[in-house]
Phi, psi and omega in degrees: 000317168297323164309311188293330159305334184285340196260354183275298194309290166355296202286330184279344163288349225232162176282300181190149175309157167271168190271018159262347189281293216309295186305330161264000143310268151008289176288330155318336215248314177300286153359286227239341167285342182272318160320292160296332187290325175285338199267315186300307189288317171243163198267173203289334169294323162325294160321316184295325198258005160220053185293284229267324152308326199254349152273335168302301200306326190295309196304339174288310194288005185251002191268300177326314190283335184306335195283313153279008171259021170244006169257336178244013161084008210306338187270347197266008172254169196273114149349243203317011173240007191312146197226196198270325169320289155008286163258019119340301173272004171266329191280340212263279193309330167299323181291346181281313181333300160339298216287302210274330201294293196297295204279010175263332206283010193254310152338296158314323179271009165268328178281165195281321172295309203272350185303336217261335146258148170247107162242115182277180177298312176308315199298308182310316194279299196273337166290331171285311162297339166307301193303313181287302171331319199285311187282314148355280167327314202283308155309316158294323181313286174311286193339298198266011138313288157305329159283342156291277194287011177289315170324308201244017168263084210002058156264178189252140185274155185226115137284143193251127181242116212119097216240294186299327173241089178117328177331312207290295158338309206278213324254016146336276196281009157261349195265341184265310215262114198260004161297328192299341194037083163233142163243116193288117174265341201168169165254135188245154176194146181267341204279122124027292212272342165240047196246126177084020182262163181257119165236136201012061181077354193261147146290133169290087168312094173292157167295095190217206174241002143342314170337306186301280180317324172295349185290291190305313183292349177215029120080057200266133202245323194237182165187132171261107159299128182250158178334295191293327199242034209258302205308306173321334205260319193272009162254013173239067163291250254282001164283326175300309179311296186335312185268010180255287208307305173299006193083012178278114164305133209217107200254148174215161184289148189312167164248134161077043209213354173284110201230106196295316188299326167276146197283150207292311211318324220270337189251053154232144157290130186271125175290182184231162190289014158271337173259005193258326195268114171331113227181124185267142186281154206257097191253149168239148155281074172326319182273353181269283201318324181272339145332285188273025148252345174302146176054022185237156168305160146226136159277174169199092174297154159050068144299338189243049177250153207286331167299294181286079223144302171301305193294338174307293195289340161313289224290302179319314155045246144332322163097044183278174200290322151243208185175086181293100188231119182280128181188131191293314168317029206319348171256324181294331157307333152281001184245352194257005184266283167330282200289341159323324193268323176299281171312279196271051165300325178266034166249125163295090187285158165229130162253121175236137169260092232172129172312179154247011155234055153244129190268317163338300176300291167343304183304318191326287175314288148009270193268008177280312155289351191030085165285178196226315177235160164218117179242103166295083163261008183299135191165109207281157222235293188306129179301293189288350154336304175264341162300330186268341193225090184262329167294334192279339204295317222263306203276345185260341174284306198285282198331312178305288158300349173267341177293318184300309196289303181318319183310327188283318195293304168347307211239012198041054181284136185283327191205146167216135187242129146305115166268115181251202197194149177301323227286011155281002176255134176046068196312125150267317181286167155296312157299341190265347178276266206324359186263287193321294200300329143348274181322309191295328197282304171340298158253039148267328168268348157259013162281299176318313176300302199281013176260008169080352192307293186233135162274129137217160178238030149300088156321118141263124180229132217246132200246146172212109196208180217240231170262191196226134163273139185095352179291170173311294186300341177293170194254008167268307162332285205289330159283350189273316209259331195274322176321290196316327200268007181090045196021213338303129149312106212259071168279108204309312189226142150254040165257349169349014222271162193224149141281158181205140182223162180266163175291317172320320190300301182326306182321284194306356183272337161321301167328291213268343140322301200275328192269338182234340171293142192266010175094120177129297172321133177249121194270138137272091210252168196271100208290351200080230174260120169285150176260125163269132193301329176251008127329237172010307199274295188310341206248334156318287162342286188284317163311335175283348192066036184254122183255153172076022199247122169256181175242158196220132169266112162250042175067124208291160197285177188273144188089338195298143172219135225283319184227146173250152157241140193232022198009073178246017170253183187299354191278326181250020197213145166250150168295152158276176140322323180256130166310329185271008202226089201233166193244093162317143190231119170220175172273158190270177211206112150298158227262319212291342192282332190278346187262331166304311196284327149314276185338278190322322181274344195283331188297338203269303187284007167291327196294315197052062168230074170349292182289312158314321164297321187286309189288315162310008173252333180285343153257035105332281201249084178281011188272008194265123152232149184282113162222146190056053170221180184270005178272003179282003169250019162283345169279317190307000000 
């Protein structure tokens, strides 16, 4: 028996035999059957004695059947993958075989060697079905060899997590596609009505802590997420840890990649700590944003910025008539050119590279495009960046936004969307201040319009969310790169906790905020559960499967705050249109005192005199306190 595992494993190891053993097997097979058929008919003693006439004469007729497996190709498939075509074309060369046999065997018998056997049509006739049958057998065999011994060939034991929904397929199609070299060990399932049931020969597996011993006992290397069961999945950290800590490779469907016509297997992913992190799915009213953006102009700031680069490619969508896009960067601006001209040729692009606090360009830019909505993700971002550069925070976040929102009122833009951040609530930093005064100028200049103060007909409207998984500023890069390099991973605290969002999801609450607010609004969106960071960094780890990578605390950066807020409860926030979507109660803001008070701050960061630019922001936003910065004696 072992040997014979040894010779399984052996063939099945090789990619495929070469095509002369399949082609001289086959005539071996041809062979040996003119043999028994001659041995079966005449007695054996018979045989014996025109033994060496009578492998000649086989060795002709197997040459006759060779002439036909060269005509139907019958040596060039691989066995173990053989089909009915296959054998279709195998029966096809015996009948040719047949065919030349009988009419060679009249040939043969002229000569004086061969008189001394007779195999005749009958003879002939029943060996070409021995022979056809023998190849037949010989291919269904390896076939249902190799699919029986593929399971245990360096395959992977598999679990399926899901059963009713969707499982039952994907684990169809790991059992058909024998490349994944996987083996279904079970099923995992939370559901009642099949937990400890039998399926397709498999046990059904409750979510228990049994789980660990099923692992262990069949020695399970992957578990496959079915379509239907992924939120439940993504809400079950202690299955995920369980299942990290053993080492499982853990595949889930691609996102927004699901197509019931393609076999599932082809659309799954091995995850990653972005899909691990818990999150209800998010639906928009698709058909109101393509309304109001179809055939219309769009601006876009920070267009090749990981927000603005997303709202971009949504927006195209939609079908708008352009598309203006702004972004200070020039090699990502260029790559955001490229793809426009790739995806979207029949959208007319502008790529322009340029600040938004140059006002001149700006006016240019304007009065050239007249856009109709403009959504503003342009922005420096990093907290300690801008705690060290508080004049670059004041001239490309305020200044900037403040030239963009006039321009708009200027040129009549219909809706301007503000991309904002929690760290403007209740501000520790200099970036989260410099958001908050954003915020204030904003909506204080659609406060102006609709009270008639200044004419226009600009909706300004303020999108406000935390982080985003996959920007450029996040901390799954930056643990990704340190994992890779052999740590240490670097978590400032470990009480730290963050919001996190995917980006697409963020856009689209952009969108359809911006597209249904009526101006005036601060959006909130609902971030879900915050995540503690060095959770994340421990779960990163054991996912990359990476050993010895510590994490090292280095105490929080200057501006940093232990918790961000986001004002999503009720107490400071009213409903929207969207369950994800809440309306901030802030106070209104005269538009003329907030624009004196701007002017002053942006002339005061021409100076680059830090402690001066900061203290005026701090009277502005008298709610910004510094903290574990050198601006904390600007409070005293």
């Amino acid at each position: 028996m072992k040997f014979f595992d040894k010779l399984v494993n052996w063939y099945f190891s090789k990619q495929s035999l070469p095509y002369w053993c399949i082609f001289f097997f086959d005539s071996l097979l041809v062979f040996l059957s003119f043999l028994l058929v001659y041995q079966q008919i005449y007695s054996g003693a018979e045989t014996l004695g025109v033994l060496w006439q009578l492998c000649s004469m086989c060795a002709v007729y197997a040459v006759f059947f060779a002439v036909g497996f060269k005509m139907f190709h019958t040596y060039d498939g691989i066995l173990r993958y053989s089909s009915f075509v296959d054998l279709q074309r195998v029966g096809y060369a015996s009948l040719v075989g047949c065919v030349l046999s009988y009419l060679g065997h009249f040939g043969l018998m002229q000569f004086e060697y061969f008189q001394r056997v007779y195999i005749g049509g009958r003879e002939i006739a029943l060996a070409s079905i021995i022979s056809t049958l023998l190849l037949w057998a010989v291919r269904v065999l390896v076939k249902t060899v190799y699919d029986v011994s593929i399971d245990k060939l360096n395959a992977r034991a598999t679990l399926i997590y899901g059963v009713t929904k969707g499982g039952m397929g994907l684990a169809k199609q790991v059992r058909n596609d024998k490349t994944l070299k996987m083996s279904l060990a079970g099923f995992v399932s939370d559901e009642e009505h099949v937990k400890h049931r039998v399926l397709m020969g498999l046990s059904v597996y409750p979510l228990d802590s049994n789980l660990k011993n099923v692992i262990r006992k069949h020695h399970v290397e992957c578990l496959l997420v079915a379509q239907g069961a992924l939120d439940s999945f993504r809400n079950n950290k202690e299955l995920q840890d369980d299942l990290l800590s053993a080492g499982v490779h853990i595949y889930i469907p691609k996102a927004n990649e699901w197509n019931p016509a393609q076999p599932q297997t082809q659309q799954l992913k091995e995850v990653s700590i972005e899909d691990l992190l818990p999150r209800d799915e998010i639906k928009i009213d698709l058909e109101s944003v393509a309304d109001t953006l179809r055939g219309k102009c769009v601006l876009v700031t920070g267009s090749a910025g990981s927000i603005g680069s997303e709202i971009v490619k949504q927006i195209c969508k939609f079908g708008p008539r352009e598309m203006v896009l702004i972004d200070s960067a020039e090699t990502p601006q260029h790559d955001i050119r490229l793809m426009m001209a790739k995806n979207f040729p029949e959208i007319k692009a502008e790529t322009i590279v340029t600040s938004v606090s140059g006002i001149i360009r700006m006016e240019d830019i304007f009065s050239r495009y007249r856009p109709d909505y403009v959504f503003h993700a342009a922005a420096y971002k990093h907290v300690p960046m801008m705690e060290n550069n508080p004049s670059e925070s004041i001239e490309n976040n305020v200044y900037g936004t403040k030239i963009l929102a006039d321009m708009a009122v200027k040129y009549g833009v219909k809706k301007f969307v503000m991309i904002s951040t929690d760290k403007a609530v209740n501000p520790t930093n200099v970036m989260g201040c410099s958001k908050r005064i954003c915020e204030i100028y904003v909506q204080s200049l659609d406060h102006a319009i609709k009270t008639g103060k200044i004419k226009g007909v600009t909706q300004f409207v303020t999108t406000r969310f935390g982080n985003v998984l996959g920007s450029n500023g996040s901390v799954i890069p930056l643990f990704k790169r340190q994992i890779k390099a052999g740590g240490p991973v670097t978590v400032t605290d470990p009480n730290i906790i963050r919001f996190f969002m995917l980006i697409p999801e963020a856009c689209k609450l952009v969108l359809e905020a911006g597209t249904k607010g009526n101006g005036g609004e601060i959006f909130v969106f609902d971030m879900g559960n915050p995540v503690k960071i060095a959770d994340l960094a421990k779960r990163m780890i054991k996912l990359s499967g990476a050993t010895g990578v510590e994490i090292k605390y280095t105490g929080l950066r200057a501006g940093e705050k232990l918790y961000e807020e986001v004002l999503n409860k009720e107490e400071t926030t009213m409903p929207s249109f969207h369950d994800k979507i809440r309306i901030a109660k802030v106070r209104q803001y005269d538009y003329d005192t907030v624009e004196r008070d701007i002017e002053d701050l942006v002339e005061t960061s021409k100076h680059y005199d830090d402690m001066a630019t900061v203290k005026k922001m701090k009277e502005i936003v008298p709610e910004f306190k510094s903290n574990n910065s050198v601006y904390e004696v600007l409070d005293k």
